[in-house]
PDB file of N, H, CA, C and O in Angstrom:
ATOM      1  N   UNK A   1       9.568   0.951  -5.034  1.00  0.00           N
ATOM      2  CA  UNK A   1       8.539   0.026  -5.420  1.00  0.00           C
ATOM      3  C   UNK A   1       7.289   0.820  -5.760  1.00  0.00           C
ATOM      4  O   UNK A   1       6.844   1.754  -5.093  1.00  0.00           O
ATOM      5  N   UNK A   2       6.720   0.273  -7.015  1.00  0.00           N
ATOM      6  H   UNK A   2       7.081  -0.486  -7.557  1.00  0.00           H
ATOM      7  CA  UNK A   2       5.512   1.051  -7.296  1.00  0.00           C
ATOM      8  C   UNK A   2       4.482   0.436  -7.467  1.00  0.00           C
ATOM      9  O   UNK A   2       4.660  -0.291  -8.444  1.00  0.00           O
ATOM     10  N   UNK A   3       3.313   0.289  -6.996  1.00  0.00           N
ATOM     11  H   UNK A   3       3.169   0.880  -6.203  1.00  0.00           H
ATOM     12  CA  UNK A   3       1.897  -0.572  -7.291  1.00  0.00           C
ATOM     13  C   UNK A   3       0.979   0.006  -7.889  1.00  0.00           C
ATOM     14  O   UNK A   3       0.282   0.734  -7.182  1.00  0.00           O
ATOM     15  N   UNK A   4       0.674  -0.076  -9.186  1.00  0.00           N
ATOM     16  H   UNK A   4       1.240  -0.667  -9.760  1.00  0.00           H
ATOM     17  CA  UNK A   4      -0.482   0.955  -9.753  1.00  0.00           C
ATOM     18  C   UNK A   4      -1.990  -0.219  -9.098  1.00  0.00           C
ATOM     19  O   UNK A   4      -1.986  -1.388  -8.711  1.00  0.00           O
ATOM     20  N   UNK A   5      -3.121   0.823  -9.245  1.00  0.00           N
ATOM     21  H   UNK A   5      -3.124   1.772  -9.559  1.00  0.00           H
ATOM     22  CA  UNK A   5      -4.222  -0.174  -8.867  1.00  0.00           C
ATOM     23  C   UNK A   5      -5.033  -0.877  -9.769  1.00  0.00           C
ATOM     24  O   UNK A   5      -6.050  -1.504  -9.473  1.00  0.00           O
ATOM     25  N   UNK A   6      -4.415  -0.711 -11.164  1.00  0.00           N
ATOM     26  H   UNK A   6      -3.589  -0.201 -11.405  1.00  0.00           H
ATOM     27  CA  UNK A   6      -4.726  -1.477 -11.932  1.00  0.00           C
ATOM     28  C   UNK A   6      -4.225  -3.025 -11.383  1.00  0.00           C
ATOM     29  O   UNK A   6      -4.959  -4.011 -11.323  1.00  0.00           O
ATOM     30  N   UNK A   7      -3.079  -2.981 -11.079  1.00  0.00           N
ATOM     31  H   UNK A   7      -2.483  -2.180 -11.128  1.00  0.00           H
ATOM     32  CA  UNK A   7      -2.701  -4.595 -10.917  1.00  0.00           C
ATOM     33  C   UNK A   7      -3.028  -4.952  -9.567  1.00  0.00           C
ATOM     34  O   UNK A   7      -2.662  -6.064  -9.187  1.00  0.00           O
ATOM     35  N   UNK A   8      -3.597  -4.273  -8.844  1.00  0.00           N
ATOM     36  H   UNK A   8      -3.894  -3.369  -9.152  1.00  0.00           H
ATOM     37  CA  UNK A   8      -4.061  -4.490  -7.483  1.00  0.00           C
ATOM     38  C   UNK A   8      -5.779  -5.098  -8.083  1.00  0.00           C
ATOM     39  O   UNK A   8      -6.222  -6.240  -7.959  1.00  0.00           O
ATOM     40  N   UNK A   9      -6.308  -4.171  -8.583  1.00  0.00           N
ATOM     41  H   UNK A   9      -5.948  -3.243  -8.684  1.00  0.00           H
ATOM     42  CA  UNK A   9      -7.598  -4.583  -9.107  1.00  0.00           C
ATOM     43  C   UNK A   9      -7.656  -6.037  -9.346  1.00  0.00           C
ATOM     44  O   UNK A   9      -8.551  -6.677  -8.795  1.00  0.00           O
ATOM     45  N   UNK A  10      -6.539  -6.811 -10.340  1.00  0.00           N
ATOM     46  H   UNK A  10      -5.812  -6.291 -10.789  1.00  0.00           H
ATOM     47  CA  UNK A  10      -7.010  -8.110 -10.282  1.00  0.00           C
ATOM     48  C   UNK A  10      -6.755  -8.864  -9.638  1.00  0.00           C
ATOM     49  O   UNK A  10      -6.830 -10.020 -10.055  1.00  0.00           O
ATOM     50  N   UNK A  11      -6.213  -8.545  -7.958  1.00  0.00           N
ATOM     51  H   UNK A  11      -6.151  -7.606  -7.619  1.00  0.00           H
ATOM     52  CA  UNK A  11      -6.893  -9.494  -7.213  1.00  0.00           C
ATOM     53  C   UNK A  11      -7.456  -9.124  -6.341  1.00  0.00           C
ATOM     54  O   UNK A  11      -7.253  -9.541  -5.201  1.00  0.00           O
ATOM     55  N   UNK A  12      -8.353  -8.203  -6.652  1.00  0.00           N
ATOM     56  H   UNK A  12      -8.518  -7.865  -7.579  1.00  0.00           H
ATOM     57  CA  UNK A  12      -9.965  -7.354  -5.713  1.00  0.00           C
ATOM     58  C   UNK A  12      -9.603  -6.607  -4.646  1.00  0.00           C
ATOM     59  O   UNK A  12     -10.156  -6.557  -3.548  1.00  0.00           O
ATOM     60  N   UNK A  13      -8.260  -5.795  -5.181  1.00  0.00           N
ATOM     61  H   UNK A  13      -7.811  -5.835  -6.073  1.00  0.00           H
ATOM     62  CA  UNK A  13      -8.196  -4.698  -3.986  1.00  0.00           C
ATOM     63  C   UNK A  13      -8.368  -3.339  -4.632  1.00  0.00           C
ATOM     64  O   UNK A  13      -7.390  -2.891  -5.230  1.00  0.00           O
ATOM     65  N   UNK A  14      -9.587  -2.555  -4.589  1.00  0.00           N
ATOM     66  H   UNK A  14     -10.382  -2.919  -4.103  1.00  0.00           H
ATOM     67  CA  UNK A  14     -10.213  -1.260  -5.354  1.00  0.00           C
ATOM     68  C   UNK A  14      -9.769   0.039  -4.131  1.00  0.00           C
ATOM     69  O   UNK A  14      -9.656  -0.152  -2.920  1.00  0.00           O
ATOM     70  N   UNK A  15      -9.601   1.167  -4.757  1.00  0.00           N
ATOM     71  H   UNK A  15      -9.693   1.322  -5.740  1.00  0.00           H
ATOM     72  CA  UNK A  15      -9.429   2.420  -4.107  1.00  0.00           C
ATOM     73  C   UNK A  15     -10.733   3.201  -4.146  1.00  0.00           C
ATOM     74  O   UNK A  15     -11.535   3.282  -5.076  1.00  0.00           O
ATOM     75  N   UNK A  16     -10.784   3.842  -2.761  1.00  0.00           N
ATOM     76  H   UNK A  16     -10.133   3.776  -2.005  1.00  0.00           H
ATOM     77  CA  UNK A  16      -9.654   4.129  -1.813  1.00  0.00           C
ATOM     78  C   UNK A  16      -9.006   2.987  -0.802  1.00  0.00           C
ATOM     79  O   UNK A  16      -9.466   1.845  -0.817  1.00  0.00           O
ATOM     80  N   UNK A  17      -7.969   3.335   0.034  1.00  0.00           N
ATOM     81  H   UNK A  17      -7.596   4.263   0.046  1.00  0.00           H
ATOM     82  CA  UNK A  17      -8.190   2.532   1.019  1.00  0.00           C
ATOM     83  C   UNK A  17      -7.447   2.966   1.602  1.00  0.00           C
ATOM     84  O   UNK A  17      -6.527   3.442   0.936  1.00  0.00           O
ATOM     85  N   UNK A  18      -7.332   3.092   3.012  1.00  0.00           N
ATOM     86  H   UNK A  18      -8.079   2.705   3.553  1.00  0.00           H
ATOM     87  CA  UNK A  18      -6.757   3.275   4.213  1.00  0.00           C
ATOM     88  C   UNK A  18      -5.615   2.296   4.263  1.00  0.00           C
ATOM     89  O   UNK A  18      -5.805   1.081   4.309  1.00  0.00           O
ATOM     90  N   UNK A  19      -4.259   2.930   4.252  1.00  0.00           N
ATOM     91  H   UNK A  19      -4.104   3.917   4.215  1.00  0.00           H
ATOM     92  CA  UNK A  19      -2.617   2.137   4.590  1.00  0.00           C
ATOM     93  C   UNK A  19      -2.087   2.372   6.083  1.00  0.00           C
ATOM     94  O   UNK A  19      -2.207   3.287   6.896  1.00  0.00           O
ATOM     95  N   UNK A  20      -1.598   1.426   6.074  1.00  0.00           N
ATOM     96  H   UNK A  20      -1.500   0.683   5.413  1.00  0.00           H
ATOM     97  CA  UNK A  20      -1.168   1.109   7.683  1.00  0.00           C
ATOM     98  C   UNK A  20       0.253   0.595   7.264  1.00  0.00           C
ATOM     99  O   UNK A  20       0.343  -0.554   6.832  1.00  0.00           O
ATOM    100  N   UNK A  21       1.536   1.504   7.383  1.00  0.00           N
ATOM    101  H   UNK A  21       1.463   2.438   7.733  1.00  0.00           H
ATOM    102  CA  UNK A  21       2.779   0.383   7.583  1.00  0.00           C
ATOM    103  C   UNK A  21       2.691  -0.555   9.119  1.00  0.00           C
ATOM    104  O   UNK A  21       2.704  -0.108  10.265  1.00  0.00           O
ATOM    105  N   UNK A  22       2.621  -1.637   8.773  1.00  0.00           N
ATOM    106  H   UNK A  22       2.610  -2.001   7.842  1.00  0.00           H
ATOM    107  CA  UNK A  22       2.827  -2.613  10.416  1.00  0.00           C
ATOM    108  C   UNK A  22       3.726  -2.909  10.811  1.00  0.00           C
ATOM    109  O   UNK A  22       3.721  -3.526  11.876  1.00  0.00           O
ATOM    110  N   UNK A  23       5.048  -2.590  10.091  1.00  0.00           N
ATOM    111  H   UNK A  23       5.052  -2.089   9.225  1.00  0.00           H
ATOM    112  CA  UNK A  23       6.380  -2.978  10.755  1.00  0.00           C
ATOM    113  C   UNK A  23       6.850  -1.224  11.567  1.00  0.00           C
ATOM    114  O   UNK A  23       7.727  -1.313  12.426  1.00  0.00           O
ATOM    115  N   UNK A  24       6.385  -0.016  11.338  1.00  0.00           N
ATOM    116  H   UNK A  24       5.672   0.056  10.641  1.00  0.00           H
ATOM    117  CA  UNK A  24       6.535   0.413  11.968  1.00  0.00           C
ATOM    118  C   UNK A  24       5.642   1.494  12.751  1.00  0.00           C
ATOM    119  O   UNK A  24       5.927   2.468  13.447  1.00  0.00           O
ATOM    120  N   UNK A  25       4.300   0.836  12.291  1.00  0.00           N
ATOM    121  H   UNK A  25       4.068   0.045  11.725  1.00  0.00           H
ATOM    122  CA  UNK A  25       3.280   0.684  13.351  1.00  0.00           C
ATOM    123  C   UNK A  25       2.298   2.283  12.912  1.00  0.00           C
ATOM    124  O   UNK A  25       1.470   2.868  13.611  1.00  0.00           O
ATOM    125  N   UNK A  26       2.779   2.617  11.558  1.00  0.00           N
ATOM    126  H   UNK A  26       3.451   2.142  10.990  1.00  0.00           H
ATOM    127  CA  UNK A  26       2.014   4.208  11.461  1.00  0.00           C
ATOM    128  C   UNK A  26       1.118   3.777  10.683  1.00  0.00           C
ATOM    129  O   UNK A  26       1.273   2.721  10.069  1.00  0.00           O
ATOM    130  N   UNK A  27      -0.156   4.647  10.559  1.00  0.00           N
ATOM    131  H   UNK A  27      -0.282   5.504  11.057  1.00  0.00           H
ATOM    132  CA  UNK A  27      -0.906   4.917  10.124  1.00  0.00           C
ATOM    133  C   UNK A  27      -0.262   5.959   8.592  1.00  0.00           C
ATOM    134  O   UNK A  27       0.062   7.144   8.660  1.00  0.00           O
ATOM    135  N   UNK A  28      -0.233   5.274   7.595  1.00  0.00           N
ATOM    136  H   UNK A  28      -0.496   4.310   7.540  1.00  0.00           H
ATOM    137  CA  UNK A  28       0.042   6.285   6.160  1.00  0.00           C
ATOM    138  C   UNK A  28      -0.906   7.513   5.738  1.00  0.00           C
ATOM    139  O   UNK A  28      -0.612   8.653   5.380  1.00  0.00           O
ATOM    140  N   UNK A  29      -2.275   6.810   5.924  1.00  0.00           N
ATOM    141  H   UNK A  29      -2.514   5.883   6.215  1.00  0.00           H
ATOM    142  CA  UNK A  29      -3.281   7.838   5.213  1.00  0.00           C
ATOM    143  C   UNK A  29      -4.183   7.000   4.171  1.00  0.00           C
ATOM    144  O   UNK A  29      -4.180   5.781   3.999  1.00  0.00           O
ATOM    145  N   UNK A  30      -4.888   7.898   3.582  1.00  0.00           N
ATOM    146  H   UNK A  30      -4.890   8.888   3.722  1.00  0.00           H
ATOM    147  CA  UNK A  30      -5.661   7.177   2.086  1.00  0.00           C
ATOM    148  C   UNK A  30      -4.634   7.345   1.019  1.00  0.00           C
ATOM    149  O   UNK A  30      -3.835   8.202   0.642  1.00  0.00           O
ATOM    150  N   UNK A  31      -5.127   5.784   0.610  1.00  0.00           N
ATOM    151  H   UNK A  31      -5.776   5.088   0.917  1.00  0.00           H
ATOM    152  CA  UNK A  31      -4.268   5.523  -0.690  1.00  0.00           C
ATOM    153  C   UNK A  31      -5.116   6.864  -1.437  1.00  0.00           C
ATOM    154  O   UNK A  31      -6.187   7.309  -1.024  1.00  0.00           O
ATOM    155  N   UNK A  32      -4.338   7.383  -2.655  1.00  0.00           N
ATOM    156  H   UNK A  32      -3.468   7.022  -2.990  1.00  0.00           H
ATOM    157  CA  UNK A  32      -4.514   7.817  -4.045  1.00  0.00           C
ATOM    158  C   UNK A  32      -4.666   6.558  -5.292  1.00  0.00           C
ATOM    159  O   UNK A  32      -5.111   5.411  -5.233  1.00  0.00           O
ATOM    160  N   UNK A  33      -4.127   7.295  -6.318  1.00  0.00           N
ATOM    161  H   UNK A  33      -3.766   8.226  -6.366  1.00  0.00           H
ATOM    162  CA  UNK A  33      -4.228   6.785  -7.372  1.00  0.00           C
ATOM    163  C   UNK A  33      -3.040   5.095  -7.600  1.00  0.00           C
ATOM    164  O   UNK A  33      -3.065   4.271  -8.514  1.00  0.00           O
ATOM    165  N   UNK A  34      -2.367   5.136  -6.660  1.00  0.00           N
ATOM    166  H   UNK A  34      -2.347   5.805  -5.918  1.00  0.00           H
ATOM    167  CA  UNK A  34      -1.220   4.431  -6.614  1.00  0.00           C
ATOM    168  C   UNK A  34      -0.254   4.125  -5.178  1.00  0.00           C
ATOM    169  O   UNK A  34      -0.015   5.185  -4.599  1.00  0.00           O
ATOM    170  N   UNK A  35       0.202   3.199  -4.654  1.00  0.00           N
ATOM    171  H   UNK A  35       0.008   2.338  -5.124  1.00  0.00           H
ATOM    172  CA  UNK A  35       0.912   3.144  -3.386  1.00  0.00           C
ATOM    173  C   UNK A  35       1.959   2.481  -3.878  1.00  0.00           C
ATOM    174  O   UNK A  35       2.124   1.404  -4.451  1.00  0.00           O
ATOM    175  N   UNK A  36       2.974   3.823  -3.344  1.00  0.00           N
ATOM    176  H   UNK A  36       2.841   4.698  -2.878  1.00  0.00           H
ATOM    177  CA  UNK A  36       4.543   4.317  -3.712  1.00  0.00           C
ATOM    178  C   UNK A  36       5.210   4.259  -2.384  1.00  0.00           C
ATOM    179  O   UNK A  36       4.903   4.998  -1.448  1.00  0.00           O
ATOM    180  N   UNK A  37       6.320   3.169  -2.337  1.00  0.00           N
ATOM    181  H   UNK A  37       6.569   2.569  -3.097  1.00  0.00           H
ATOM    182  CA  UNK A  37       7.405   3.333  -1.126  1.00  0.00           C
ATOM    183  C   UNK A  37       8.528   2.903  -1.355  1.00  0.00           C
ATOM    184  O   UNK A  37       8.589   2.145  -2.323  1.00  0.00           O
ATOM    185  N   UNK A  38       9.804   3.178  -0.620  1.00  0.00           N
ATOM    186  H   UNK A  38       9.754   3.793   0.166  1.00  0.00           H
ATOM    187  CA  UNK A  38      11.301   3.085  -1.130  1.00  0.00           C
ATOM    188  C   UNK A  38      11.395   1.845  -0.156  1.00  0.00           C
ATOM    189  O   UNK A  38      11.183   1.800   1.055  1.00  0.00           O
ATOM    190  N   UNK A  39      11.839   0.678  -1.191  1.00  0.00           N
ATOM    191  H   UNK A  39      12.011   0.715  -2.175  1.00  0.00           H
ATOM    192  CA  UNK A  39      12.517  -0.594  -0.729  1.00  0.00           C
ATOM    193  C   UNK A  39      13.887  -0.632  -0.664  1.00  0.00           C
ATOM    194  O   UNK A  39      14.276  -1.148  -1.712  1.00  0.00           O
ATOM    195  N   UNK A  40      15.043  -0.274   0.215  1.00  0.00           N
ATOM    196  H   UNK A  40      14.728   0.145   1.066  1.00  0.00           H
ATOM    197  CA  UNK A  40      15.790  -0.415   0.371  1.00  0.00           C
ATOM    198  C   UNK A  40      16.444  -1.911   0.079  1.00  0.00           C
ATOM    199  O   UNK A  40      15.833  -2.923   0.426  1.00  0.00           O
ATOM    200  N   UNK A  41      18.105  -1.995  -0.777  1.00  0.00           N
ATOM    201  H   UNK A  41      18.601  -1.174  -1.059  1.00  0.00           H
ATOM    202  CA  UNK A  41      17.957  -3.275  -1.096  1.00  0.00           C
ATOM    203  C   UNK A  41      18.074  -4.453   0.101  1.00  0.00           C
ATOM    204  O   UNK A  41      18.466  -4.124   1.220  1.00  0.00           O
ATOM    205  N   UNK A  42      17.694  -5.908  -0.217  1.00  0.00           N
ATOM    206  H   UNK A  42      17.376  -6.175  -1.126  1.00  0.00           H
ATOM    207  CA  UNK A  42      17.524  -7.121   0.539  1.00  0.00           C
ATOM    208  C   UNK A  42      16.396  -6.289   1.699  1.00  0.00           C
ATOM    209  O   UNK A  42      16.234  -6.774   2.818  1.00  0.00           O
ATOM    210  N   UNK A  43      15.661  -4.994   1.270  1.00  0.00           N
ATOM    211  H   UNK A  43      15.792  -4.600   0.361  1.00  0.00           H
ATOM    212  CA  UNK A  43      15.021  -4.750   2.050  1.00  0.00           C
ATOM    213  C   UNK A  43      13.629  -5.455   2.123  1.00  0.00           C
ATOM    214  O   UNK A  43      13.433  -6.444   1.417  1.00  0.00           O
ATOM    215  N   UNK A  44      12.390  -4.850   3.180  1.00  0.00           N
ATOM    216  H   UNK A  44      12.549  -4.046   3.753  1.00  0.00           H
ATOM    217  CA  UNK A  44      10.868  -5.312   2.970  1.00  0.00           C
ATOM    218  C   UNK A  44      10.123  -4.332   3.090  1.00  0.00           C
ATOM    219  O   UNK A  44      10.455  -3.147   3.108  1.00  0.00           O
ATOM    220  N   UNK A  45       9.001  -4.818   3.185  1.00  0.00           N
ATOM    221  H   UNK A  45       8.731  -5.781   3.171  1.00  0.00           H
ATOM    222  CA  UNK A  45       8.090  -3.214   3.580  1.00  0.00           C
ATOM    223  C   UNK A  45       6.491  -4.322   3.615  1.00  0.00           C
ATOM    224  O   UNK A  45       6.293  -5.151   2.727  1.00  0.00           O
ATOM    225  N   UNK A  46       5.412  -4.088   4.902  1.00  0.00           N
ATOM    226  H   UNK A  46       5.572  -3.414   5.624  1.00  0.00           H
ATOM    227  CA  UNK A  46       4.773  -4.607   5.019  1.00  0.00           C
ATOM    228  C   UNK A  46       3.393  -3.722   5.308  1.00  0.00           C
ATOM    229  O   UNK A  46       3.199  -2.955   6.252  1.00  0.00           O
ATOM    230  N   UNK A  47       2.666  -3.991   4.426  1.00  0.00           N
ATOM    231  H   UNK A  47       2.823  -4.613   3.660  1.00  0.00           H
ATOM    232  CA  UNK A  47       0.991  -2.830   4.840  1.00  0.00           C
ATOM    233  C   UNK A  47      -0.211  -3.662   4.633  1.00  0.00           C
ATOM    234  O   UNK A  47      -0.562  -4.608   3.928  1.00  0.00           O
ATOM    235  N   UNK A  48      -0.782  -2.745   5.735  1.00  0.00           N
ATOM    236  H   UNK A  48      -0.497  -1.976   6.308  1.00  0.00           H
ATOM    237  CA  UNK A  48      -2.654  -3.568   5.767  1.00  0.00           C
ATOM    238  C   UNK A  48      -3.133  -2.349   4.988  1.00  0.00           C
ATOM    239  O   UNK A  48      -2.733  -1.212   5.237  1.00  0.00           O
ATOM    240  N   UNK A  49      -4.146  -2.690   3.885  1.00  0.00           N
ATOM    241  H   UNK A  49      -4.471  -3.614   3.683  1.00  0.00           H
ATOM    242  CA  UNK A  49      -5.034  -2.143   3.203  1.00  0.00           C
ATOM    243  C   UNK A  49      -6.411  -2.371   3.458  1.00  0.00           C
ATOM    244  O   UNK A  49      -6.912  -3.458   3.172  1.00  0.00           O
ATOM    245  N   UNK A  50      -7.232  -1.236   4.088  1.00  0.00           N
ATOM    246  H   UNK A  50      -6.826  -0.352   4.321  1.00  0.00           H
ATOM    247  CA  UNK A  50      -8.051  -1.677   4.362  1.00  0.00           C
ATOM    248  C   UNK A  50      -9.467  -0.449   3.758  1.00  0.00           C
ATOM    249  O   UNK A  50      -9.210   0.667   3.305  1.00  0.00           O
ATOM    250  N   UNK A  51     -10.705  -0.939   3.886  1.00  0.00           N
ATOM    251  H   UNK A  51     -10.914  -1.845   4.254  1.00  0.00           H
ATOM    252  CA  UNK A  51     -11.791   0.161   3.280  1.00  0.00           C
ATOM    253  C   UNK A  51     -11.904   0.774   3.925  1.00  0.00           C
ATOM    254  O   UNK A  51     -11.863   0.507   5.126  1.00  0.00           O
ATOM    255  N   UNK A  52     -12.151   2.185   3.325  1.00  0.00           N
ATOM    256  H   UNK A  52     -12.184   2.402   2.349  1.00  0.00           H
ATOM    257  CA  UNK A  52     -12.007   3.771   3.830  1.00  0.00           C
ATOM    258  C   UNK A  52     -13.038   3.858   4.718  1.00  0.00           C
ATOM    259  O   UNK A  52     -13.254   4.914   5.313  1.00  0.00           O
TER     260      UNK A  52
END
């Protein structure tokens, strides 16, 4: 799965930002230019984005 922040932009989420996976409770780091993760199929994947 790939999210550029262009399409995040239109609905008012701007970089940087601090990622949190919450299903398995880590701390990712600062986003870059883009937030990239492998969805395994019938899989999920769940993150808080929050300001740096």
């Amino acid at each position: 799965m790939y999210a550029g922040w262009g399409c995040l932009r239109d609905i008012g989420i701007h970089e940087p930002k601090s990622v949190r996976d919450l299903w398995q409770r880590i701390d990712l780091g600062m986003s870059g230019e883009h937030l990239e993760a492998y969805v395994p199929p019938h899989g999920a994947k769940l993150f808080r984005l929050r300001d740096a």
